[in-house]
N, C-alpha and C positions, 0 to 999 in steps of 0.2 A: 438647453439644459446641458447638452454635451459640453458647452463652452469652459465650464465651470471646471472640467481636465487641464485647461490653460492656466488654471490657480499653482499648477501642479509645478510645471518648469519655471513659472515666475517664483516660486517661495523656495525652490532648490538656487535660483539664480541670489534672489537676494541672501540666503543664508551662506553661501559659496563669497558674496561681497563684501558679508562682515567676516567673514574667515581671514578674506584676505587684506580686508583692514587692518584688522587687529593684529597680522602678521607683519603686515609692512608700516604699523607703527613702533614696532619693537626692533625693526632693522633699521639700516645704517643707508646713507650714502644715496645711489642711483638707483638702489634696490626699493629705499622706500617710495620713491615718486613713480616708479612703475608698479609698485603695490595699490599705489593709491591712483592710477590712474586704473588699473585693472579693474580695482575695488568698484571704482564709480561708471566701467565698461560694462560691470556683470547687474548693478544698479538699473542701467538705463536700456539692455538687454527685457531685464524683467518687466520693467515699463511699458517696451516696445509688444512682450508677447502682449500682456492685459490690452493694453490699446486694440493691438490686432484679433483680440476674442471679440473684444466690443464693438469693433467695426462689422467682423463677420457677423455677430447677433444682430445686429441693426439692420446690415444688408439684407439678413433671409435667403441670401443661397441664390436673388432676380441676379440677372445677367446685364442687363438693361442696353441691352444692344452692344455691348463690347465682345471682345475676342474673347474666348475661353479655349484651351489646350488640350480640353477633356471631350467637349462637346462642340469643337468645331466654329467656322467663320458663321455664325447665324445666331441670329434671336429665338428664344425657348418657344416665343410665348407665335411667332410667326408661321404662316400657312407653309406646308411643305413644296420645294419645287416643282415646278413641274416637269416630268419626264416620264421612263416607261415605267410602267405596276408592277407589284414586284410577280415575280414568276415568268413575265415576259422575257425573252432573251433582248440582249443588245441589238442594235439595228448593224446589219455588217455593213463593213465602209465600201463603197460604190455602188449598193444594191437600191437600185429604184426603188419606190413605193408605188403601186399601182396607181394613186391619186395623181400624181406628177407624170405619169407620160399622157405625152399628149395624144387626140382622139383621132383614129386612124381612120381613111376613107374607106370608102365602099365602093 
């Protein structure tokens, strides 16, 4: 539903288009061909946002195992890794664990 915000830059885009049509049809020379190439830049701009709502509508927000910037190298939807819990402290670097020395004589 939020998508329907994206109508908003797309109808300022197209109405900025015929602005600049209707302006660069009344001038002259190099002026109007870069009027008309702007015209049909702010055109295909508005196209690109509606495309781009309609993709995001579609997608739903899944990840589907690609990168994201926000949330990190990993899948939403996958088990967390494994490591310490949280409230544990880190393990310090050269400190043995009592499992790994080896069993002493008697």
């Amino acid at each position: 539903m939020i998508y329907f915000l994206a109508l908003l830059p797309a109808t300022a885009l197209t109405i900025a288009g015929y602005f600049v049509l209707y302006l660069s049809a009344r001038s002259e020379g190099s002026l109007r061909s870069f009027g008309r190439y702007l015209g049909y830049w702010a055109f295909t701009l508005a196209g690109l946002v509606v495309l781009g709502a309609i993709f995001a509508a579609a997608h739903g927000g899944h990840h589907h195992g690609m990168y994201c910037p926000w949330h990190g190298d990993r899948d939403m939807h996958a088990e967390p890794a494994p490591g310490p819990a949280a409230g544990e402290p880190p393990p310090t670097p050269g400190a043995e664990s009592e499992t790994a020395r080896p069993p002493t004589r008697q």
